[in-house]
N, C-alpha and C positions, 0 to 999 in steps of 0.2 A: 546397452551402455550402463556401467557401474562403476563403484567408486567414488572416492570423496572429488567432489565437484570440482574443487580446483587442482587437483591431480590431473583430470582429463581440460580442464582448462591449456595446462602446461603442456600437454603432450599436444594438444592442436596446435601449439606454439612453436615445438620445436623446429619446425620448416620454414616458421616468417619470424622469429627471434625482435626484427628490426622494425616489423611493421607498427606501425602507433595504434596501442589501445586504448589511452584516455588523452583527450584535447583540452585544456582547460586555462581558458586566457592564453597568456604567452606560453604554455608550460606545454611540452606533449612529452609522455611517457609511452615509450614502445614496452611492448607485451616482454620481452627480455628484462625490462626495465621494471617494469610494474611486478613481477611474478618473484624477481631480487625482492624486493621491500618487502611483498607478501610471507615471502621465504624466510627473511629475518627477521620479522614479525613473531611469525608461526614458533621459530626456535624460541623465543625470550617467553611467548606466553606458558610452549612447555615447562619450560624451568619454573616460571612464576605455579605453575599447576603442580609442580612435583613439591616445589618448597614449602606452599600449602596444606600438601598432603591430600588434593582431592581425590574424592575415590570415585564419582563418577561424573558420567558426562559431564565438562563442566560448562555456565550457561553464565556467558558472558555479555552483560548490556553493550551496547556501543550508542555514546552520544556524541556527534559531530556533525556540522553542517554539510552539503552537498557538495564533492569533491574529487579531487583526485586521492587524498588521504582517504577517505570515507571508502573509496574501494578498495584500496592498500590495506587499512584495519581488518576490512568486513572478508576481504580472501584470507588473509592470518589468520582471523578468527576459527572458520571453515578449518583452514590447513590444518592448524593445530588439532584438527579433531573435537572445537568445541561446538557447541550451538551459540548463535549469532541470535540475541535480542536487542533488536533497536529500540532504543529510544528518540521519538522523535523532539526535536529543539524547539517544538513550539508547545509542547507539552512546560504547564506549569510545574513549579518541584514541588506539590502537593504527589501528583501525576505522576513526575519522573520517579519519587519516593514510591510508591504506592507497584509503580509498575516491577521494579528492582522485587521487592517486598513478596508481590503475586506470582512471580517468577522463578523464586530463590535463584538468584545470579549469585553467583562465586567471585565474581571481579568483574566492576564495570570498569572501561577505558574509556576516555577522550582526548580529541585534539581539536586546534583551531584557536581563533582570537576569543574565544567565550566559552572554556570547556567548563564542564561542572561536572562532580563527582557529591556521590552522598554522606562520604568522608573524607578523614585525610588520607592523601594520595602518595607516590613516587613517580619522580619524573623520570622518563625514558627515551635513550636515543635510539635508534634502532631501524632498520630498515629506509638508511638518511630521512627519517623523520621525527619530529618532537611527539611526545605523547604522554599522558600521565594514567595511571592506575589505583585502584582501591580495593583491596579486600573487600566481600561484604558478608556476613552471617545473616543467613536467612532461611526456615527449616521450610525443608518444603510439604505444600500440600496436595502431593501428590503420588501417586506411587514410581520412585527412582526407577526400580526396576525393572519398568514397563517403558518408562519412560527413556531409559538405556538402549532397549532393545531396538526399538525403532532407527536406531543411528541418528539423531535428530542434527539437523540442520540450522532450520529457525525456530523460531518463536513471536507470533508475530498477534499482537491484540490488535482488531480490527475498529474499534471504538474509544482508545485509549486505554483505561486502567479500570473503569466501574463499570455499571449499568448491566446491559445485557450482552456485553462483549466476555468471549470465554476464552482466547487465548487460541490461537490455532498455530498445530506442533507437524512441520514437514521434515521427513528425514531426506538421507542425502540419494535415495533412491528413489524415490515419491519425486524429489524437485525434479531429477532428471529426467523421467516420465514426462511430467508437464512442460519442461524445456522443449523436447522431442514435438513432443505434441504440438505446444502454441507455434513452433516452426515451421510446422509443413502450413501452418494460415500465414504467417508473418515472410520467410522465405528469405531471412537475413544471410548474409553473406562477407567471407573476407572483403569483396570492394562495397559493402555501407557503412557509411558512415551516419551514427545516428544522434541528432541532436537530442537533448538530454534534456527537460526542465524541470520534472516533476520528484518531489520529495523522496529522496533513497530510503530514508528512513520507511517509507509507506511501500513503494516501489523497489524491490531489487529483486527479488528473488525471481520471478520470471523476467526479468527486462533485463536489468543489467549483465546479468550472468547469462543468460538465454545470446546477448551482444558479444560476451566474452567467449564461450563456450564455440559461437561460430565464428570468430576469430575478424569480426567487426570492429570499429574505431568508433568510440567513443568520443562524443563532443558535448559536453557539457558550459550550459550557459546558465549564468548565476541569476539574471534579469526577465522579469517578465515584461518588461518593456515589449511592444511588438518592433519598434523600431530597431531593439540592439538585438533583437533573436534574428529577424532578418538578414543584418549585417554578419552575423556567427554564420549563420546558415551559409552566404555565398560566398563568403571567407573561406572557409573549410572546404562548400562543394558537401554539404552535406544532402543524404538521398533519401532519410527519414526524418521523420518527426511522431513521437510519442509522446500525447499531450492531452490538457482536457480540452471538452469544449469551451471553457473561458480563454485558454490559450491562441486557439484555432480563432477562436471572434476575433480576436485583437488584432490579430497576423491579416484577416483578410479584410479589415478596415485600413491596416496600416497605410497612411498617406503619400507617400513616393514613388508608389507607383510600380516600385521595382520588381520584377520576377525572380523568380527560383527554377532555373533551367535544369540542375542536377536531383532535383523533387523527385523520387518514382513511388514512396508511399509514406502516407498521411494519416498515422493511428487517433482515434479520438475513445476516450476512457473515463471512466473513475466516475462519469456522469451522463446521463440523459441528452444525447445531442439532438438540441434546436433544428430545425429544418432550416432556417432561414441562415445559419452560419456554415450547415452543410454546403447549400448553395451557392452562399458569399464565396468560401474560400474553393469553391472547385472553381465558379469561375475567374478568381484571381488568378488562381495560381495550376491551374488548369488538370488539376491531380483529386483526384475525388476523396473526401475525406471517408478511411474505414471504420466503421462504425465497432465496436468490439465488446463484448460483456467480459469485464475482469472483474472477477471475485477470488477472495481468498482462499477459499477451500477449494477451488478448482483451477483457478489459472484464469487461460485467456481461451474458452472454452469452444467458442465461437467470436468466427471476424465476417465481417461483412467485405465482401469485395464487388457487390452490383454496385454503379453510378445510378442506376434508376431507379431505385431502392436507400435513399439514403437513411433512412430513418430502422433500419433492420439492423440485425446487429449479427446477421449471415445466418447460414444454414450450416447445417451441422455436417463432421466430417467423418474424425474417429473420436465424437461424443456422440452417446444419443440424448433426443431430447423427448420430452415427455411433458403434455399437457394436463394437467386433472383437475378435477372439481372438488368440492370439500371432502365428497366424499371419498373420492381416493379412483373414479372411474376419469378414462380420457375422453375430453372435451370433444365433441363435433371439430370439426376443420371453420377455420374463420371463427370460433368463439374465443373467448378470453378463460384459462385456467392458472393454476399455479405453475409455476416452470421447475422439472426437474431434470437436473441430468446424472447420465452415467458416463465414463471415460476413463483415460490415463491420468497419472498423476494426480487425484484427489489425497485432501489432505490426510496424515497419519493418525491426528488424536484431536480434540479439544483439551484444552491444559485443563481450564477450572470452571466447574468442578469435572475431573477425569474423563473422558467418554471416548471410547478408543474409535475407530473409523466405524467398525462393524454394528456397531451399536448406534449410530447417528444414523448412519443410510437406512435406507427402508427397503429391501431386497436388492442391495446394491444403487439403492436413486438417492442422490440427493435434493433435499426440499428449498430451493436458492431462495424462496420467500418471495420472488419477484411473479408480479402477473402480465401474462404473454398470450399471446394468438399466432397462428401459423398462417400463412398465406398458400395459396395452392402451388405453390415454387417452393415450397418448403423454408422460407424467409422466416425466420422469427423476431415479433416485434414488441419489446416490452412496452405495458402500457402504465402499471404501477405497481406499489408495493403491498404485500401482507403484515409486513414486521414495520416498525414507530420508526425505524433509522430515519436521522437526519443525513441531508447530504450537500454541505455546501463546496460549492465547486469542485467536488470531488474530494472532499476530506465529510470524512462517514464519521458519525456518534450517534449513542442512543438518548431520547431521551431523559432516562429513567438518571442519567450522573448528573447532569445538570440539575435537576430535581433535586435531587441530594444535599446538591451544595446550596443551592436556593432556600431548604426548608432548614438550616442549621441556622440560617441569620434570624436572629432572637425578632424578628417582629413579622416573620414569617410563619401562617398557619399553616400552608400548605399551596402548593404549586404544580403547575402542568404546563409541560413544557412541546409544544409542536414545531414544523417545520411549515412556514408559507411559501407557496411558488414564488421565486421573484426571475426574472428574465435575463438574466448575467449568470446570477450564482447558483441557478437549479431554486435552492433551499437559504430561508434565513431561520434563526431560531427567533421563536417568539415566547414569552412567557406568560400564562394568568397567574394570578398572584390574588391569596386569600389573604389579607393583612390588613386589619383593622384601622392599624396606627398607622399608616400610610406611608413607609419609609420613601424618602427620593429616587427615584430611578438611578440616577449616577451613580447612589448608594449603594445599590442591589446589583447594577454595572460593576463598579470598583470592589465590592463582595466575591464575584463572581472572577474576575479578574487575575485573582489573587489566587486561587483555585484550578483553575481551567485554562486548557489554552484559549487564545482571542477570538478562534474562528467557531467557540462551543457558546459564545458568551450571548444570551439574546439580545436583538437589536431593539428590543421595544417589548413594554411590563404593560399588561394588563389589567387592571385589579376588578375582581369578581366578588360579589357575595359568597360564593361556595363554590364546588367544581363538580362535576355529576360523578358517581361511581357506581360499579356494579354493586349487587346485592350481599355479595361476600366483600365488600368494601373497598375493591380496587379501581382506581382511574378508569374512564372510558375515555377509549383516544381515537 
């Protein structure tokens, strides 16, 4: 399978034209339907790219909320043969700036009741949708014509815009690979339909397109409410859900009692699932929740489909996996090492600073950071991490940007920033704080605010005499 992505999107199409690929509130767009807007999208951005004169790939932001637009944009963008970087809407515009910047976009677009642009814009109609655009000048730091070659798709930073997030660049051959791939675990089909919750902006490239590509119906619910995702769910007859584990709790406390008869599978993602929410929602709703490892640079690499095993995140199929010690041998069976895998569809580059696939892997392995043990069924079970990421509910950041903006407020010496377990969200962030003159918490809250999206922002300042550091003077975390 080659080609740009939503080329073969279209050609699965042409046999069900009529069938509906996005559900959204009252609104359903059949794939005939959706792939029009796509279509006239794709023409207006060529034009906008030829009247500019760009000369290569061009690397278009997209900021919009979660939608039926948001997939119309994000297939135009594809079509037109650019690279698709989101921005996500809860990223502050310190962030949104910062990311445009790191990227060199050539033109962000948005739509919706709250678009933002980093300049002034033109409004456009187009593919019966509203939408506005901006030029942007931004040199890049990168090498174009490596970065060309690849065919690149997305661009997609896994931490926002600082810290120890580099930017990772999939081309349109790479996603297809991993499409392919995370399908033979996932096993979606023209009759699923899949309920939708989680942020496109962070989420699309294996999920949304992985739905469209197998020529599945899209149902998208704006609420995390459990009581109104229930209500979409039976409404529709929907037969998946791809979700985190805060979503899954909620669903299987939900009060009413009601079932989900058309359920055949139950993704849980993005975060470390709970045992006790595993078990809630199978026995609710009598579908066992699949446990899954999704990471960026690989996809959905591994799915768990034992019930007796919930806490596994599956055995490997067409990845291999690989356990090792620091020093680079594999672990005994039943010990805990780092996890690496090999497969299809890994990603094509790190953005910044450049580092092409070849140069990251280690004889073709990649280092996912995560620590793991295998069970004699060949079950792999993550147990924690090697690298500082935070992870609340399933939205990942590094330390090290919070720190940043923390140590710029003038009564700050200096800062460290961790992630505490809490039982809902995985991870909160917490702060120590070296600062004399003691600013207010709200202070250093409203500081941070202003800077960073709300889910980066710590729940609670610590103040310390000093903070321990290595001997060459860097944090210990």
């Amino acid at each position: 399978m080659r080609g740009n992505v939503v080329e073969l999107i279209a050609g699965g199409a042409r046999a069900h034209p009529e069938h509906p690929a996005i559900v959204h509130g009252g609104t359903t767009w059949s794939y005939g339907e959706l792939l029009a807007r796509a279509d006239a999208i794709a023409g207006r951005l060529r034009e906008i790219f030829t009247e500019g004169r760009v000369q290569t790939v061009p690397r278009v932001g997209l900021f919009c909320a979660n939608g039926a637009d948001y997939v119309a944009l994000a297939l135009g963008i594809l079509q037109a043969r650019a690279c698709l970087v989101p921005i996500a809407t809860e990223l502050a515009p310190p962030e949104r700036e910062a990311l445009v910047q790191l990227t060199a976009q050539h033109l962000v677009i948005s739509a919706g009741t709250h678009p933002w642009l980093p300049n002034s814009s033109v409004s456009e109609e187009s593919g019966a949708m509203q939408w506005r655009w901006a030029r942007v000048a931004a040199a890049a730091q990168f090498p174009e014509e490596e970065f060309n070659a690849l065919d690149p798709a997305f661009v997609r930073f896994s931490s926002g815009t600082t810290g120890a997030s580099k930017g990772v660049v999939l081309g349109h051959e790479t996603l297809l690979a991993r499409v392919v791939s995370a399908n033979r675990r996932l096993r979606i089909t023209p009759d699923d339909r899949v309920l939708w919750t989680l942020p496109m902006a962070h989420h699309f490239a294996v999920s949304i397109v992985l739905y469209l590509l197998s020529g599945a119906t899209v149902v998208l619910e704006d609420s995390h409410l459990a009581e109104e995702v229930l209500t979409t769910a039976r409404a529709t007859g929907a037969t998946v859900i791809y979700g985190s584990p805060f979503h899954h709790a909620l669903l299987a406390s939900e009060p009413s009692g009601r079932d989900w008869p058309t359920l055949r599978l139950a993704v849980s993602t993005a975060a470390a699932l709970p045992e006790e929410t595993a078990r809630a929602f199978a026995a609710r709703f009598g579908v066992p929740l699949s446990q899954g490892l999704g990471i960026i640079e690989a996809g959905l690499p591994v799915l768990n489909t034992d019930a007796a095993k919930p806490l596994s995140v599956g055995c490997p199929d067409d990845f291999e996996v690989s356990l090792r010690a620091a020093s680079g041998a594999e672990v005994p069976l039943g010990e805990i090492g780092e996890l690496f895998l090999r497969g299809p569809g890994m990603f094509d580059a790190y953005l910044m600073p450049w580092r092409p696939r070849a140069e990251v892997l280690r004889d073709g392995w990649f280092a996912t950071g995560d620590l793991a043990l295998r069970d004699r069924d060949g079950h792999v079970f993550l147990k924690s991490r090697t690298k500082s990421v935070i992870n609340v509910g399933g939205m990942k950041f590094f330390p090290e940007e919070v720190e940043a903006v923390l140590d710029a407020h003038p009564a700050v010496e200096a800062s460290r920033v961790r992630g505490v377990p809490h039982p809902r969200w995985e991870m909160i962030p917490v702060a120590e704080i070296v600062a004399p003159l003691r600013p207010k918490p709200a202070e250093l809250t409203r500081h941070c605010r202003e800077q960073l999206a709300g889910y980066k922002v710590p729940l609670r300042f610590e103040f310390v005499e000093t903070l321990p550091r290595t001997a060459s003077g860097k944090l210990k975390r």
